[in-house]
C-alpha positions as CSV (number, residue, x, y, z in Angstrom):
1,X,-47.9,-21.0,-26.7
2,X,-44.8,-18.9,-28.1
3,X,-45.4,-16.6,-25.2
4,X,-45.1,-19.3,-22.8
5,X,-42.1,-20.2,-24.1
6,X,-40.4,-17.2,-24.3
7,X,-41.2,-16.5,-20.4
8,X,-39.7,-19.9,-19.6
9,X,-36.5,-19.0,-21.6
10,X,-36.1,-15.9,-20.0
11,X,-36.5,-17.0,-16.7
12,X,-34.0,-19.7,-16.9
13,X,-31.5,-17.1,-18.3
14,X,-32.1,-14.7,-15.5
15,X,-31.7,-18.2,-13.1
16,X,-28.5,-18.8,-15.0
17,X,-27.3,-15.4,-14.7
18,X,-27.6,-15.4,-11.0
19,X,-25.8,-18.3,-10.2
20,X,-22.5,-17.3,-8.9
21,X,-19.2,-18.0,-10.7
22,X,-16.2,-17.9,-9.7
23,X,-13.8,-14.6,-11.0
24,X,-10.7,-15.0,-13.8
25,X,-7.6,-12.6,-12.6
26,X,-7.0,-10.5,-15.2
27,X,-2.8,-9.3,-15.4
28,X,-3.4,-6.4,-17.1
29,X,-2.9,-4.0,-14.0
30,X,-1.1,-5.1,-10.5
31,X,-2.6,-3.8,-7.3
32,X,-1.0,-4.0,-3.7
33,X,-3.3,-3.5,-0.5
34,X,-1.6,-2.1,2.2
35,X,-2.4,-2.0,5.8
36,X,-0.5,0.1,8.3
37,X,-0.2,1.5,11.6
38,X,2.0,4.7,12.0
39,X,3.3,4.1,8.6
40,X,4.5,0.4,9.3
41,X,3.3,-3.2,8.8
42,X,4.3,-4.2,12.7
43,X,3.4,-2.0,16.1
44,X,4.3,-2.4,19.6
45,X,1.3,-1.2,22.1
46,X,-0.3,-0.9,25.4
47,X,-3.7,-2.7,27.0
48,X,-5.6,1.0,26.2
49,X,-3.6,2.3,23.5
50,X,-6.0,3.3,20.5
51,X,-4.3,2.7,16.9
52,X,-5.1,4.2,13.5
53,X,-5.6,2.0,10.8
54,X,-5.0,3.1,7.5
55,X,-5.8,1.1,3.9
56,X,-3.3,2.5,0.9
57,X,-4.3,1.0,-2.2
58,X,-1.7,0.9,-5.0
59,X,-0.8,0.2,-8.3
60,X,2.1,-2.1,-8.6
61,X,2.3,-2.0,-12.8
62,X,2.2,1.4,-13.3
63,X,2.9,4.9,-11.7
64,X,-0.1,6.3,-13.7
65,X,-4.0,7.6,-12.9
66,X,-6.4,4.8,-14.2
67,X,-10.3,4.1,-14.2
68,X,-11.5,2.8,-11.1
69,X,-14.7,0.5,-11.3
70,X,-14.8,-1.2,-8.1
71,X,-13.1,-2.5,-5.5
72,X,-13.5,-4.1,-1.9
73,X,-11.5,-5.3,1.1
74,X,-12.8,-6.7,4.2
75,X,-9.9,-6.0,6.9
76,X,-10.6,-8.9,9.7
77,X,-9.6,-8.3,13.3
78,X,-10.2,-10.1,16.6
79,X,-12.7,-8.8,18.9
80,X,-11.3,-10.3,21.9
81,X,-7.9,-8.0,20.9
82,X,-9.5,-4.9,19.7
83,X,-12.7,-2.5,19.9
84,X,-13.8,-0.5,17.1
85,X,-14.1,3.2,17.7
86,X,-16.8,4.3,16.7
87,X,-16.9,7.4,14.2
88,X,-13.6,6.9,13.9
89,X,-13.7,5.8,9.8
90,X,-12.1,8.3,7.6
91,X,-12.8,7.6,4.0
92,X,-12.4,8.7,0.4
93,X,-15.2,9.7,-1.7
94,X,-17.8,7.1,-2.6
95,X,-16.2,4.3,-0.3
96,X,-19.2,2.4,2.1
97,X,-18.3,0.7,5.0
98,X,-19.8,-1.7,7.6
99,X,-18.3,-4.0,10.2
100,X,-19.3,-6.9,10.5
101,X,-19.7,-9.9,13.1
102,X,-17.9,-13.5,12.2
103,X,-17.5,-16.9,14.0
104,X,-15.3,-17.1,16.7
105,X,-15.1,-13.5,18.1
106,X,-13.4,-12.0,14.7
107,X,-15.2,-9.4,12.9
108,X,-14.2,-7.6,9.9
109,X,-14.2,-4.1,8.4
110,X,-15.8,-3.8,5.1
111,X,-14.3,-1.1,2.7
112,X,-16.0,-0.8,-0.9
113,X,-16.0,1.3,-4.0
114,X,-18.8,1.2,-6.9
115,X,-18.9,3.4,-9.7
116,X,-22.5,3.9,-11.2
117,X,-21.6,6.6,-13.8
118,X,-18.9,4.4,-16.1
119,X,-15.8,4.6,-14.0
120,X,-13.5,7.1,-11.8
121,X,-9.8,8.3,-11.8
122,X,-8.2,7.4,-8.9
123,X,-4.0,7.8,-8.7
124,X,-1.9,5.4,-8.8
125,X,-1.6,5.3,-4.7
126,X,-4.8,5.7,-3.0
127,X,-5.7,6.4,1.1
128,X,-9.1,4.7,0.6
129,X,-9.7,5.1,4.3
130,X,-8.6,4.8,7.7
131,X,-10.0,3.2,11.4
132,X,-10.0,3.2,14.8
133,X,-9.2,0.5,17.4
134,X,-9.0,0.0,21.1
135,X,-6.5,-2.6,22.1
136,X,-8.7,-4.1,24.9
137,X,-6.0,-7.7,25.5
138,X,-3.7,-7.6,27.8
139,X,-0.9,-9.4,26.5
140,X,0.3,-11.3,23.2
141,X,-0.1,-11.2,19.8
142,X,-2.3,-10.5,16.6
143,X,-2.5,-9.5,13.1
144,X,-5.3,-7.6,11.5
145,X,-5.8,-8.8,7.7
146,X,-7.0,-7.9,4.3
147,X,-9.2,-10.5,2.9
148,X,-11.2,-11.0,0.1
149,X,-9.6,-8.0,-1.5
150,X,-10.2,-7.5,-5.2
151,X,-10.5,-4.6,-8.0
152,X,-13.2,-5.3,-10.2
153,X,-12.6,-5.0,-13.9
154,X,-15.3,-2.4,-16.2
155,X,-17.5,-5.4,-16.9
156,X,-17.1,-6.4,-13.1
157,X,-16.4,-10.5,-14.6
158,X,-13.0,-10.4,-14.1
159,X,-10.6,-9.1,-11.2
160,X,-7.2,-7.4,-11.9
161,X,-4.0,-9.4,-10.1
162,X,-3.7,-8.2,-6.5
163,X,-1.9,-8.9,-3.1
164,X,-1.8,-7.6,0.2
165,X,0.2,-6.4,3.2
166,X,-1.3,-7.3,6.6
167,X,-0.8,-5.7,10.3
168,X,1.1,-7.3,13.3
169,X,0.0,-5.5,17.0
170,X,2.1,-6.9,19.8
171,X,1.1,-5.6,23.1
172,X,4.0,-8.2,24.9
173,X,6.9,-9.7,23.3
174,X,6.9,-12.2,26.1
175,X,4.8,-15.9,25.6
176,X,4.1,-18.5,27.5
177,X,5.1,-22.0,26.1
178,X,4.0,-25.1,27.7
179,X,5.3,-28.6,27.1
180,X,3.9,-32.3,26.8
181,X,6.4,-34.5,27.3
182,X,4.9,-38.0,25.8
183,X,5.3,-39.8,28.9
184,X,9.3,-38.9,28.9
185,X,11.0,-36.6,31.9
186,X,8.7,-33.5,32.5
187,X,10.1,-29.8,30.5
188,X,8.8,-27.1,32.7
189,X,7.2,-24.2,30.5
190,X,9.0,-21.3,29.6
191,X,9.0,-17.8,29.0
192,X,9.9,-17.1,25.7
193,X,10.4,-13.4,23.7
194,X,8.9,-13.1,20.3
195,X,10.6,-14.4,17.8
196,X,13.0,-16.5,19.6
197,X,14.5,-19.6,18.8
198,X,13.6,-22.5,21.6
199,X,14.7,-26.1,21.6
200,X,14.0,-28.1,24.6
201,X,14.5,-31.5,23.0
202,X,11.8,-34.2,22.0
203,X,8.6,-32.5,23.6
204,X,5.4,-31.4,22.5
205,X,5.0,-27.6,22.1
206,X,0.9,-26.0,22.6
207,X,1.7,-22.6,21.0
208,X,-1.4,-20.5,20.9
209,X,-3.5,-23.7,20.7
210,X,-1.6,-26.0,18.0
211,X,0.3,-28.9,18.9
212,X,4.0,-28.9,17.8
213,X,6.2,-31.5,18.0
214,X,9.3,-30.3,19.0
215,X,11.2,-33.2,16.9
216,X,10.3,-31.0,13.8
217,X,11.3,-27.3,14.8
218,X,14.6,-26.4,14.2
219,X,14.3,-22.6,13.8
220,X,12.5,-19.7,15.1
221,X,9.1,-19.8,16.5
222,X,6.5,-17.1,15.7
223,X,3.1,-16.5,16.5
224,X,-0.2,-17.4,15.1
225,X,-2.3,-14.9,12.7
226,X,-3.9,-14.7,15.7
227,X,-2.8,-14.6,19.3
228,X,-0.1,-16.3,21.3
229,X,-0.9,-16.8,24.7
């Protein structure tokens, strides 16, 4: 009867232990995660043009080597604007990758690090690897992002404060913008430059899909995470 008892107990701990929880941020050590192209966090292109990304991982608290545990970032981009190259990774040792397929034509690259003998030094500023994409769009817009980004601390519990610095690709600085007009006199769309400021009066504004009222902007538009059509 013990015996029985015993397995039970053990197999609601191991239960209990694989239910996931969710991770404290530990402030002992800052991290930045930086995404680039050509050294910057904004590139102009052409429908062709094949870009290099690279992922820089840095400390923020400290300009010193430290133990690194583990760590992950999956950089998200959308498939309708870009084409992974294949081969093209360029990575540090012990980082795995994979790419991976989401809803709605965005797919992400997934960078991670594990250590299995107790921890390595990394330096303070890290190349943890690099990418290639094919800009297959034509015109407009999009960002490629850093998401669920973390460094793991020893015990892999806890995750040490981070943030991030994502990627604008702009093929043309030219969008269209179309206008509702809520039953008042017709605004005929416009061609506007990236960036710009545009006020055509009470009128609805579809940018890249959302619907603006124009009674509420009263500075300078920019473009979705995404694309701007």
């Amino acid at each position: 009867m013990m015996k029985k008892v015993l397995s039970c107990l053990l197999a609601v701990m191991l239960f209990l232990t694989c239910i996931p929880t969710a991770m404290a941020v530990d402030n002992a050590r800052d991290f930045f995660f930086e995404l680039s192209v050509d050294g910057s966090d904004k590139k102009e292109v052409q429908p062709g043009d094949i870009i290099q990304v690279d992922f820089n991982l840095k400390r923020s608290d400290s300009g010193d080597a430290y133990t690194m545990y583990g760590m992950q970032n999956e950089i998200r981009y959308d498939s309708n604007f870009f084409e992974l190259v294949e081969g093209s990774a360029l990575l540090s040792n012990g980082i795995s990758t994979t790419d991976i397929g989401l809803r709605d034509n965005y797919r992400e690259f997934y960078m991670n690090f594990v250590s299995l003998s107790g921890g390595e030094e990394w330096n303070a500023q890290r190349l943890v690897g690099s990418f290639k994409l094919k800009v297959i769009a034509t015109s407009g817009v999009s960002k490629i992002t850093n998401q669920d980004y973390l460094v793991s601390t020893k015990d892999g519990t806890d995750e040490y404060k981070a943030s991030c610095q994502d990627v604008t690709i702009i093929i043309s600085t030219d969008c269209t913008v179309t206008f509702e007009p809520n039953g008042g006199t017709a605004v005929p769309s416009q061609t506007v430059r990236y960036g710009e400021t545009i006020l055509p009066g009470r009128a609805t504004i579809w940018w890249a899909g959302i619907r603006i009222s124009t009674s509420r902007i009263r500075g300078i538009l920019t473009p979705t995470p995404f694309r701007a059509m």
